[in-house]
N, C-alpha and C positions, 0 to 999 in steps of 0.2 A: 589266354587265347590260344587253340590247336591251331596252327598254318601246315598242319600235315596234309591237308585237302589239296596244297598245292604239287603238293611232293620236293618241295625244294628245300636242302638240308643243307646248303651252302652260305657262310655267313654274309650280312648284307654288304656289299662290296663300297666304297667309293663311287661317287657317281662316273657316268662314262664319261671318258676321253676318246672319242673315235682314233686320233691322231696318232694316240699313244699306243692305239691297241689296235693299228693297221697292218700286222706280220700277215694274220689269214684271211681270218675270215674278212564264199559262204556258202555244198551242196554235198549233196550225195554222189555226185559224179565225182567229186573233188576228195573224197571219205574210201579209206582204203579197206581190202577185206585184212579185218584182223589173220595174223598169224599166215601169211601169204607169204614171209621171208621165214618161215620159224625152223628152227634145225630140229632133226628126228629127237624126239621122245627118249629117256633112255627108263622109263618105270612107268607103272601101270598108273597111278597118281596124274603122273605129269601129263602121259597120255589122253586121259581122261581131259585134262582141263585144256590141255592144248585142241582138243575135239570139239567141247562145246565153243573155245574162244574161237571156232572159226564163224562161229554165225553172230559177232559182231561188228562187220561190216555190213554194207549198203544194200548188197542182196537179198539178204534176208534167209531168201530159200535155197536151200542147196541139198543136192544130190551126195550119193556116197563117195564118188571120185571126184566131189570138188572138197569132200571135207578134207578125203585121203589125204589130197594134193595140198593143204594148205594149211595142215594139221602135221605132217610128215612123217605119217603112218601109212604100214601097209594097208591096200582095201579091206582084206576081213577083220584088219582090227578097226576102221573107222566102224563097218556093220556092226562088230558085235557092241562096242562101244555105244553108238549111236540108237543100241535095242537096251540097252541098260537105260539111257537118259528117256528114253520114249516112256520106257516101264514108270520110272520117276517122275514122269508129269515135267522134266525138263525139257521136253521137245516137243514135236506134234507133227502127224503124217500129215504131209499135204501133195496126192498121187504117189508117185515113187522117190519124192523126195522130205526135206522136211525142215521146220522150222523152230523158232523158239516158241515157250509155250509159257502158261499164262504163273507158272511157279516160279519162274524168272524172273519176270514182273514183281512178282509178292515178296522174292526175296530183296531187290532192287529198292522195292522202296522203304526197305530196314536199313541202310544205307543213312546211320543218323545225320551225320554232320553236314552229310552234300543237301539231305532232304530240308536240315534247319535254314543253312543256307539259302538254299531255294526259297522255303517259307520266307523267311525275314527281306527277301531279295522281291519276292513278288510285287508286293505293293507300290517300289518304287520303281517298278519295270512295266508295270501297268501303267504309271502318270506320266515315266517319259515315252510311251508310244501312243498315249494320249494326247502328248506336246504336240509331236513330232509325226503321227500316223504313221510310221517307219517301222520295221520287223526288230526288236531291240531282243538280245544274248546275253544271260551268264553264263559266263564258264570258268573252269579252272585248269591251272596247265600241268600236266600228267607226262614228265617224260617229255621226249620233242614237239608232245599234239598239244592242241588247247581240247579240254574234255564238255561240250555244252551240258550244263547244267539245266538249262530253263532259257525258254522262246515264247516270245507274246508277238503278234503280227494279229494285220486284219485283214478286209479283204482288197484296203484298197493301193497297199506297195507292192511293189518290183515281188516274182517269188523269188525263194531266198532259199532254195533246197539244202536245208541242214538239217538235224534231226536231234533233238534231246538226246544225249546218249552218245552221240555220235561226236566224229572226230574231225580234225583236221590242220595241218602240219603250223605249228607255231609262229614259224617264220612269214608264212603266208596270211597270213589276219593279224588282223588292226587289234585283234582281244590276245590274241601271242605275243603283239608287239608293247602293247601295256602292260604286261604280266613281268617281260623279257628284261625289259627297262631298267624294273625294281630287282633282280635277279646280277647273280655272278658273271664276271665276265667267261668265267672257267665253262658256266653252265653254257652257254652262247657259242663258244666254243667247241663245246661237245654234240653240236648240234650235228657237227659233221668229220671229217676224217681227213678232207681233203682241202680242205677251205671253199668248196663247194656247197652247195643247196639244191634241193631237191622244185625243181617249178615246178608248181600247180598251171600257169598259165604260160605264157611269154611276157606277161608284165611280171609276176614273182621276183625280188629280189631275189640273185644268184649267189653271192658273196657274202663271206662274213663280215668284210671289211666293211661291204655298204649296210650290211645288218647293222653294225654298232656305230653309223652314221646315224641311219634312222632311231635307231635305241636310244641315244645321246640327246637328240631334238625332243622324242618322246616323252624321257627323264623331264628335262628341261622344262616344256610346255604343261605336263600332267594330262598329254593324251597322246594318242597313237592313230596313227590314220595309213588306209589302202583303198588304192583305187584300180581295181581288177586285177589284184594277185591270186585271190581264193579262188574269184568265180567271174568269168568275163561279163560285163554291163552293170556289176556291185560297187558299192565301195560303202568304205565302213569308219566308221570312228570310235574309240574305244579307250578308256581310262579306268588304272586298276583300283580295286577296292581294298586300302591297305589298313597294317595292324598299325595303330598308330604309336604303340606302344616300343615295337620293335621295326616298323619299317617294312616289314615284309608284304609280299602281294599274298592275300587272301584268294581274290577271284578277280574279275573282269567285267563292268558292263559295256555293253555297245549299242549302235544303233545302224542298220545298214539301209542302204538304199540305193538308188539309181545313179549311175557313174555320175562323179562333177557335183553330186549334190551336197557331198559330205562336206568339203569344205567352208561350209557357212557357219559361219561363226553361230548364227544360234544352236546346227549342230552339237559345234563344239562346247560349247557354254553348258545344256543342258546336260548332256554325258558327262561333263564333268564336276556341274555339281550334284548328280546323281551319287554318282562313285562315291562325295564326301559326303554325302549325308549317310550313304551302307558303313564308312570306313567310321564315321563316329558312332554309329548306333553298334555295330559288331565289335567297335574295339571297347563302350561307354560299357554295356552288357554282357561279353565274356560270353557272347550266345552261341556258341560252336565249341565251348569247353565241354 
């Protein structure tokens, strides 16, 4: 079984002791522009990718002096950059600015193991929002974000502005918080620098110390739950989908809905045993080797 989808290379720790380890530590509005912190470029290579990777954030469309700005190049090298990807079928004018274009797409979904994932994930992510009528997520955690793989919603829950593709800070969702649980302390840790967290909201947990309280309970229970830390009037319940063989977190499913509602046990019940039915069929199949 590959668990490189989660990107976590840390071995699987002990379970948590909050106690022990008190020294520090759902939307597009909430989804940052990629490469907005990113340090200047130092080769034509890097350039290049740090250019296109500005138009993976929420906006979409951008002009030459937001790529400049958030790419950390100068303006005539985002232009001529940005006429190379045009040329390429990587981008696409739209007025004076421009966007991604449909070769990204095409490459995106050669992307074997996230797209198996997804496939094998579908079917039981359709029956639990057919439970539940509720917007239900996988994803998988990438670094400090959790990365959404695949979103099933209809027309009649709360909206839930997140976006396939798209990002958002791990600490902050109940699908980061299942993921986190199964994961190193060291990893939890590196979340920040300072013993500090970045809020999404004023509900966000701030601290790592109260991270790996809630981590601990998560462990514990075999699910993970937030109520308006990603996105104000949400909240979410979420249990990871693990390798049974090695314990590690594969992905994440959830189910979000309307504040106060997550805590209902048949919430919790059906999320998780969704998760064991992905974590036996993924680990029984070896379907992501």
């Amino acid at each position: 079984m590959s668990v490189q989808l989660v990107h976590v290379e840390a071995p699987l720790p002990a379970p948590f002791d909050a106690m022990t380890h008190d020294a520090d530590i759902a939307g597009e509005s909430t989804e940052y522009i990629a490469g907005a912190q990113r340090r200047p470029s130092t080769n034509a290579a890097s350039r290049m990718i740090a250019v296109l990777d500005t138009f993976g954030g929420p906006l979409g469309v951008l002009g030459v002096s937001d790529v400049a700005l958030a790419a950390g190049v100068p303006k005539s090298t985002a232009h001529r950059m940005l006429g190379i990807l045009l040329a390429q079928r990587y981008i696409e004018r739209v007025g004076n600015r421009y966007r991604l274009a449909s070769r990204v797409f095409e490459l995106g979904s050669h992307v074997s193991g996230l797209r198996r994932l997804r496939d094998i994930a579908t079917p039981y992510m359709t029956e639990l929002h057919r439970e539940t009528l509720s917007t239900v997520h996988l994803a998988v955690l990438d670094g400090p974000d959790v990365l959404y793989v695949e979103k099933i919603f209809g027309h009649g829950g709360p909206p839930c502005p997140t976006t396939v593709g798209g990002r958002n800070r791990a600490h902050a969702t109940a699908l980061g918080k299942a993921l986190l649980s199964r994961t190193s302390v060291d990893l939890v840790h590196g979340l920040t620098h300072d013993g500090r967290l970045d809020k999404t909201t004023p509900n966000t947990v701030g601290s790592v110390s109260a991270l790996l309280v809630q981590l601990s309970r998560a462990r514990d229970e075999g699910f993970a739950t937030e109520t308006a830390e990603c996105r104000p009037g949400l909240s979410c319940v979420a249990a990871p989908i693990l390798d049974w063989n090695t314990g590690r977190p594969i992905a994440a499913i959830s189910v979000s809905t309307s504040a106060g509602h997550v805590n209902s046990a048949r919430f919790r019940q059906r999320v998780h045993n969704a998760s064991q039915l992905l974590s036996d069929r993924l680990t029984s199949s070896h379907a992501l080797c």
